[in-house]
C-alpha positions in Angstrom: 127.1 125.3 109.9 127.7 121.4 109.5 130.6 119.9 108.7 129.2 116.2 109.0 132.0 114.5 109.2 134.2 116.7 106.2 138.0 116.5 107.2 139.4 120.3 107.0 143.3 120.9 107.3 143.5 124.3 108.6 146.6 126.0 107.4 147.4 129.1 110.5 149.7 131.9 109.4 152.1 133.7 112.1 149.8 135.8 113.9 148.6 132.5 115.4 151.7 133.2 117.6 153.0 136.4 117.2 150.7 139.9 116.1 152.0 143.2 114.8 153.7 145.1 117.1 154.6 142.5 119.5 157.6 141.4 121.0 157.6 137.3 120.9 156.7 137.2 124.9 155.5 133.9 126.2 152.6 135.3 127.3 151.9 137.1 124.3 152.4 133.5 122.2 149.6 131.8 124.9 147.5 134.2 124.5 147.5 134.3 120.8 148.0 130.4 120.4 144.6 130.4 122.9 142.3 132.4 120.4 143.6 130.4 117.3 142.5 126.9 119.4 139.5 128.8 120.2 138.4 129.0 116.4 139.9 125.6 115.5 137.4 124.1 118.2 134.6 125.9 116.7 134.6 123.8 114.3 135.0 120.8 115.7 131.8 121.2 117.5 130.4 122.1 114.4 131.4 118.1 112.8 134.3 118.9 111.2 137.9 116.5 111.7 140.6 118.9 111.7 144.0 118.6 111.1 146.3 121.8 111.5 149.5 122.9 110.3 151.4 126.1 110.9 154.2 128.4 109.5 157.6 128.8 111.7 159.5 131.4 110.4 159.9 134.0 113.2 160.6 130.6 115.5 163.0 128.9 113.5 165.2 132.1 112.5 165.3 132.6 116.7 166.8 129.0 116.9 169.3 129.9 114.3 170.1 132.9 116.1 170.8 131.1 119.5 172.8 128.7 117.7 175.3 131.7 115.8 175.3 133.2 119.5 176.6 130.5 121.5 178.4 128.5 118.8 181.8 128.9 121.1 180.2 127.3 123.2 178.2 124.5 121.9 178.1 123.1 117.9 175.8 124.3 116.2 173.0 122.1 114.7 171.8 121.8 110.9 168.6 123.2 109.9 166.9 120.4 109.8 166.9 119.9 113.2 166.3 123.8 114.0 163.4 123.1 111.8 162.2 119.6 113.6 162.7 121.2 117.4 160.2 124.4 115.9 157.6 121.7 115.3 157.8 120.6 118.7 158.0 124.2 120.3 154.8 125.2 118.5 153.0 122.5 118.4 153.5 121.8 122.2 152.0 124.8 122.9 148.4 124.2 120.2 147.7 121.2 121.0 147.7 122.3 125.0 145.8 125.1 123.8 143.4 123.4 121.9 142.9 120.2 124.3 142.3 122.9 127.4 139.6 124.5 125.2 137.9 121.1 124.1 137.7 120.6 128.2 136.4 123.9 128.7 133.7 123.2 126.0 133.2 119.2 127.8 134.5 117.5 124.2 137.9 116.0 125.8 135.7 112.7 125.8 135.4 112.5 121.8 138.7 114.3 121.1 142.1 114.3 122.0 145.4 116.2 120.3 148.7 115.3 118.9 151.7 116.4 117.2 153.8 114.9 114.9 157.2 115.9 113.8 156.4 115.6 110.0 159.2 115.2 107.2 157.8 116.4 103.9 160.2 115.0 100.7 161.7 117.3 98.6 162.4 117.3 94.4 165.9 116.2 94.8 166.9 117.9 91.4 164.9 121.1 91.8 166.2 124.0 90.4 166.6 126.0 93.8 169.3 124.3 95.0 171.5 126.3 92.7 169.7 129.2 93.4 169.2 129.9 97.2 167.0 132.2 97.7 165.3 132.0 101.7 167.3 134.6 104.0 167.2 132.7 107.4 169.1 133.5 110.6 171.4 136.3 112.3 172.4 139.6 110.0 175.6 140.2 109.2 177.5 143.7 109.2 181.3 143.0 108.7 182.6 141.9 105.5 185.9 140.0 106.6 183.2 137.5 109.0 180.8 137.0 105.9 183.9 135.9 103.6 184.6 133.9 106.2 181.5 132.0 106.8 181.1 131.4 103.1 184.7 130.2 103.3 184.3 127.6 106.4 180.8 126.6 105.7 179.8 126.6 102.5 177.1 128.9 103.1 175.6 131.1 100.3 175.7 135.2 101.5 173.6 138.3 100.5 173.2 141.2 100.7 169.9 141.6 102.5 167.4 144.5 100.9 166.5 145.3 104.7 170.3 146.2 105.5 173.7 144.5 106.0 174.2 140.2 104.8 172.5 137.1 105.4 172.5 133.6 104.9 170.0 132.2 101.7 169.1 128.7 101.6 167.1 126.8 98.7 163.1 126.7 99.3 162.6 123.3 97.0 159.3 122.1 95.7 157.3 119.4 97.8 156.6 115.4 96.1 155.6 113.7 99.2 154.5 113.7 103.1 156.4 110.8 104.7 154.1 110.4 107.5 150.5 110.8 105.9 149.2 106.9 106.9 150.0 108.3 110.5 148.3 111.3 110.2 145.2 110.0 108.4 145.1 106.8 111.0 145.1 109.5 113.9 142.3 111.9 112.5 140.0 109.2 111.4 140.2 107.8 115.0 138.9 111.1 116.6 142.5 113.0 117.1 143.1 116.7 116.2 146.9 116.5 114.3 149.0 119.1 113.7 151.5 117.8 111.2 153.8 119.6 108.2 154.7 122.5 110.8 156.9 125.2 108.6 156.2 123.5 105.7 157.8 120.2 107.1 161.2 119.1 107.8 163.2 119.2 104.3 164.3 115.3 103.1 165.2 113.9 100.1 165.3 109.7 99.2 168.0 108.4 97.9 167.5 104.9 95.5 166.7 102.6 98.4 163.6 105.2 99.9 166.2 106.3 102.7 165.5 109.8 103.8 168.1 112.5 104.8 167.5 115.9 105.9 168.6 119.0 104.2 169.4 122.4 104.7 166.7 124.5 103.1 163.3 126.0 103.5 160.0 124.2 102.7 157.2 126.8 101.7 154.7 126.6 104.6 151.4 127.1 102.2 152.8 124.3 99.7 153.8 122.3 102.4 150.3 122.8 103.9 148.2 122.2 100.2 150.6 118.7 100.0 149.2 117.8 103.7 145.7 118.3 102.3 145.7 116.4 99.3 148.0 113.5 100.6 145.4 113.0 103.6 142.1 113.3 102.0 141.0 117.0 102.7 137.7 117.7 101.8 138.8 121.9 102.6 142.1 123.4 102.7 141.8 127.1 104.4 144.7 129.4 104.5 144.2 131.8 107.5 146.5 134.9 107.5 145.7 138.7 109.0 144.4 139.8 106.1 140.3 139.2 105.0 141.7 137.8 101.8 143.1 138.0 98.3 142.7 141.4 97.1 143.1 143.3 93.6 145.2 146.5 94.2 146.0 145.4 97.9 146.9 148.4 100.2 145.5 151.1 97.1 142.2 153.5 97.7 140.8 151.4 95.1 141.7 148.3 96.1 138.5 145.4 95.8 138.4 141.8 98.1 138.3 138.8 95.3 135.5 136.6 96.9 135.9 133.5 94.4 137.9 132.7 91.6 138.3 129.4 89.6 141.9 128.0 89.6 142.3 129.4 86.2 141.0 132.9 87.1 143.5 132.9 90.2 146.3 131.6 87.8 146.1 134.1 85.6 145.9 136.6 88.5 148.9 135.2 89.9 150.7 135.3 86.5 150.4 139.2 85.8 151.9 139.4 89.3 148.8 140.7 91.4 149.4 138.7 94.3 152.5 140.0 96.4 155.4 137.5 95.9 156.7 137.1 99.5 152.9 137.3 100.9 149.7 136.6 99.0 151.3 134.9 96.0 152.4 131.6 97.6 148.8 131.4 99.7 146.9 131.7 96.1 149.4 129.4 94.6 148.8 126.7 96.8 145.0 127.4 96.8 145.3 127.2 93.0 147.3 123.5 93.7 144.9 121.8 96.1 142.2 122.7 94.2 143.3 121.3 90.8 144.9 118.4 92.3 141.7 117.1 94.8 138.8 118.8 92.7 137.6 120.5 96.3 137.9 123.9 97.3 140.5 126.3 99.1 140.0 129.4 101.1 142.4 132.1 102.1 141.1 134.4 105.0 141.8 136.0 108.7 142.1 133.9 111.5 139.9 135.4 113.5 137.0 134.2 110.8 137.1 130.7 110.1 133.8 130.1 110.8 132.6 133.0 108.8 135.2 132.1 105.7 133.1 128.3 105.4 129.7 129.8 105.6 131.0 132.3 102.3 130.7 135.5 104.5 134.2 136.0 104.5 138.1 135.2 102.4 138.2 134.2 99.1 137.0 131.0 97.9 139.4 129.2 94.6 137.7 126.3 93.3 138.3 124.1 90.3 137.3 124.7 86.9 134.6 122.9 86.0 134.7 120.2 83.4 
């Protein structure tokens, strides 16, 4: 496999830090953030620029946690900044990860690693901001504290479908990735970025270009498919723990969908085969990158990346033709 020179962003789902059945440990995010670098350097030495983003959900609801805990004690922060010091947590420990494996392999010479802490604009008039509908942070089991969150804070309450009441935020469509000169002036001069982590930090302009963060949750695979078109990605792959996109997922019958056009995979999505909180956003943003750039997306484990380019493995969406 050759990438000569092709920039892929490389989009890592959470078992790049945290597999089934595990408990959150350090160790256990080293050693899973070591065998994600491990792939991601693969391809490096296979031609390919690289530029990574990652999802922060199991992070970012911990941060919120430790802030409801031990808000007696110290103020609590906005989620802007509970989503801007995830970014730095994880993407302290890749790009250590991935620059101690480009030693081990003798590239350190021709590559180095950096993280940005990456806003990503938000539609400022988007319907979800009347409509919350991200549970994030601590669950909540006493009614009389609920009406009084709501009452103090403005937050928006549910009932959770996994048991007691939780906060809901809006999750706001993506316009723009405020740092993208940075992060194309750093790949094209030999770095490996990680950028857009969770999706990016939520900010809206106001009429001068100003930016202000806000309380809500960025898709991570929307956020990711905006980092790839804004920055010139010739791929945009989508790894997950599953091989795929898959017709009857989870049923005797079920059948691995190894390339679609955008229209096909529209469709697909449409008549609700892809699930809504899991598959459906990763096809939808496939579907976006590859009718916005005319290049293709991939959706596939992370333990195959290599594989998924060569067409051995995940589920290729690429444009219709014209």
């Amino acid at each position: 496999m050759d990438g000569k020179g092709q920039l892929v962003v490389i989009a890592l789902g959470g078992n790049a830090f945290l597999q089934k059945n595990e408990k959150g440990t350090v160790e256990e995010q080293w050693k899973n953030v070591y065998a994600a670098a491990r792939q991601i350097v693969d391809l490096v030495k296979s031609g390919y620029k690289v530029v990574v983003t990652h999802g922060n959900g199991p992070q970012v609801g911990n941060v919120l946690e430790w802030m409801e805990a031990l808000k007696d004690k110290i103020p609590p922060l906005t989620m802007d900044i509970a989503g801007a010091m995830t970014q730095g947590w994880i993407g302290y420990m890749l790009q250590q990860a991935i620059q101690n494996v480009l030693i081990e392999e003798n590239l350190d010479h021709r590559y180095r690693v950096v993280t940005l802490i990456n806003q990503v604009e938000v539609k400022k008039d988007d319907p979800a901001w009347n409509n919350p509908t991200k549970y994030v942070g601590p669950y909540y089991y006493n009614e009389a504290e609920v009406k009084k969150l709501v009452e103090e804070k403005g937050w928006v309450v549910k009932p959770d479908p996994r048991g007691g009441f939780r906060r809901v935020v809006p999750s706001p469509d993506v316009i723009d990735n405020v740092e993208k000169e940075a992060i194309k002036l750093l790949y094209e001069n030999g770095f490996i970025v990680i950028a857009s982590g969770g999706g990016g930090v939520p900010v809206v302009k106001d009429e001068k270009g100003r930016v202000s963060g806000r309380e809500a949750v960025i898709d991570k695979d929307l956020g990711g498919q905006l980092l790839a078109s804004v920055v010139g990605a010739d791929i945009f792959v989508i790894l997950t723990d599953v091989e795929g996109a898959y017709l009857n997922y989870g049923k005797p019958d079920q059948k691995l969908l190894r390339e679609l056009t955008a229209s096909e995979a529209k469709k697909l999505l449409e008549q609700g085969v892809f699930g809504s909180g899991s598959m459906g956003p990763k096809v939808k943003a496939a579907i976006r990158f590859a009718e916005r750039t005319g290049k293709p997306a991939y959706i596939g484990h992370l333990y195959k990346l290599k594989e998924i380019l060569e067409g051995k493995s995940g589920t290729k969406i690429v444009p219709d033709k014209k």
